[in-house]
C-alpha positions as CSV (number, residue, x, y, z in Angstrom):
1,X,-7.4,4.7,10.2
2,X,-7.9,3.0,13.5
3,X,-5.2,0.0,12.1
4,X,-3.1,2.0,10.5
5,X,-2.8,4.3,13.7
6,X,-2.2,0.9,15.7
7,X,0.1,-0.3,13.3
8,X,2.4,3.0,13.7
9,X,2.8,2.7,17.2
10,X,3.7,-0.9,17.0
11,X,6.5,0.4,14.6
12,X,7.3,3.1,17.3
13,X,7.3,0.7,20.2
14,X,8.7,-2.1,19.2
15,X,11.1,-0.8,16.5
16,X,11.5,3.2,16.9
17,X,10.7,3.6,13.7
18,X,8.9,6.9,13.3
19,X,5.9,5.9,10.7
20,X,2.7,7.9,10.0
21,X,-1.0,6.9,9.5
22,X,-2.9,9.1,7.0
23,X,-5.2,8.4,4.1
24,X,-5.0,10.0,0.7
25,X,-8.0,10.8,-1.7
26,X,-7.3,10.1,-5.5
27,X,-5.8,7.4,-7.3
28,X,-3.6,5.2,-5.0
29,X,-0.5,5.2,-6.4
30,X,-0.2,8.8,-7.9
31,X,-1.3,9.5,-4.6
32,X,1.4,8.0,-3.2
33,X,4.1,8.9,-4.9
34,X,2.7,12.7,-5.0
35,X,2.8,12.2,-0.9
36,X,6.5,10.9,-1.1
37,X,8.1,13.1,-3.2
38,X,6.5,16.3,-1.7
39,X,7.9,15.3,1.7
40,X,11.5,13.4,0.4
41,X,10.3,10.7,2.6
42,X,13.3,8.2,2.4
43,X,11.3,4.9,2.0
44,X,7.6,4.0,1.2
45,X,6.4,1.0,2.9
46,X,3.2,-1.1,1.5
47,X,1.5,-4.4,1.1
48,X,0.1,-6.4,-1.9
49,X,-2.1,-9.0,-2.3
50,X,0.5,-11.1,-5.0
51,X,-2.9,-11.1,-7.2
52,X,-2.1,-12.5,-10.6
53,X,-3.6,-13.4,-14.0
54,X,-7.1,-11.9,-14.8
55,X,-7.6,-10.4,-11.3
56,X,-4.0,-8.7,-11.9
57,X,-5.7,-7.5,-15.2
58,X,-8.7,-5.9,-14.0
59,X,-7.0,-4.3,-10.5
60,X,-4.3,-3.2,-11.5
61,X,-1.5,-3.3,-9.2
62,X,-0.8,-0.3,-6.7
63,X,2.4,-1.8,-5.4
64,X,4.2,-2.2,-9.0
65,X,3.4,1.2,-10.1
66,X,4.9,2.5,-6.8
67,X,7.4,0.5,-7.4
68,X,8.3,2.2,-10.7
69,X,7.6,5.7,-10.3
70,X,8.6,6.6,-6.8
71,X,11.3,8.9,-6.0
72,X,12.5,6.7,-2.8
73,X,13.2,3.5,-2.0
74,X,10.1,0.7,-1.9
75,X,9.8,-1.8,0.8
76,X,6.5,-4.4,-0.4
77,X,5.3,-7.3,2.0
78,X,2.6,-9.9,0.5
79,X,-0.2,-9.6,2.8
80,X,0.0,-13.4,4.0
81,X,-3.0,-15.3,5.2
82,X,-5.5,-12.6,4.6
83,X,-9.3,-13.9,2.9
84,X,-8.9,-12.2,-0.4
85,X,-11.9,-12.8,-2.3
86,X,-10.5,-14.7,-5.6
87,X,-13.3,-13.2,-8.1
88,X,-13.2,-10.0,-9.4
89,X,-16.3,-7.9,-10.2
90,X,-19.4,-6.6,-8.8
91,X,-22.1,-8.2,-5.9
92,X,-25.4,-9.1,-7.4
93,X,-27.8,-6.7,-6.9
């Protein structure tokens, strides 16, 4: 929440965009687009890793299934520069 709160003022300050920093409990992108429809929001901002191949196939993708089920526009940005961790699975216990 801290980033997200930073982030929206950024977006106010620099842009006057009015944005707002929450977080949602259930699955992500039902979540979302629950969120979006119940408030017509206009447009629904988010980032992606870009994973593909077998990490694609075991995550999922939040971003695509935004992307085709929500009522409003879409806007994603790659997150760019970011240590993603390129194995999928659990830590050794």
């Amino acid at each position: 929440m801290p980033y997200l709160r930073r982030t929206r003022e950024r977006l106010a300050e620099t842009f006057g965009v009015e944005a707002e920093a929450l977080a949602l409990a259930g699955t992500p992108a039902a979540e979302i687009v629950r969120w979006a429809t119940d408030r017509n929001a206009d447009l629904v901002c988010l980032t992606t890793h870009g994973r593909t191949g077998l990490a694609r196939a075991f995550l999922g993708s939040v971003a695509e299934q935004v992307l085709r089920t929500a009522p409003c526009a879409v806007m994603v940005r790659r997150i760019v520069g970011v240590g993603v961790p390129e194995t999928v699975g659990h830590p050794a216990k």
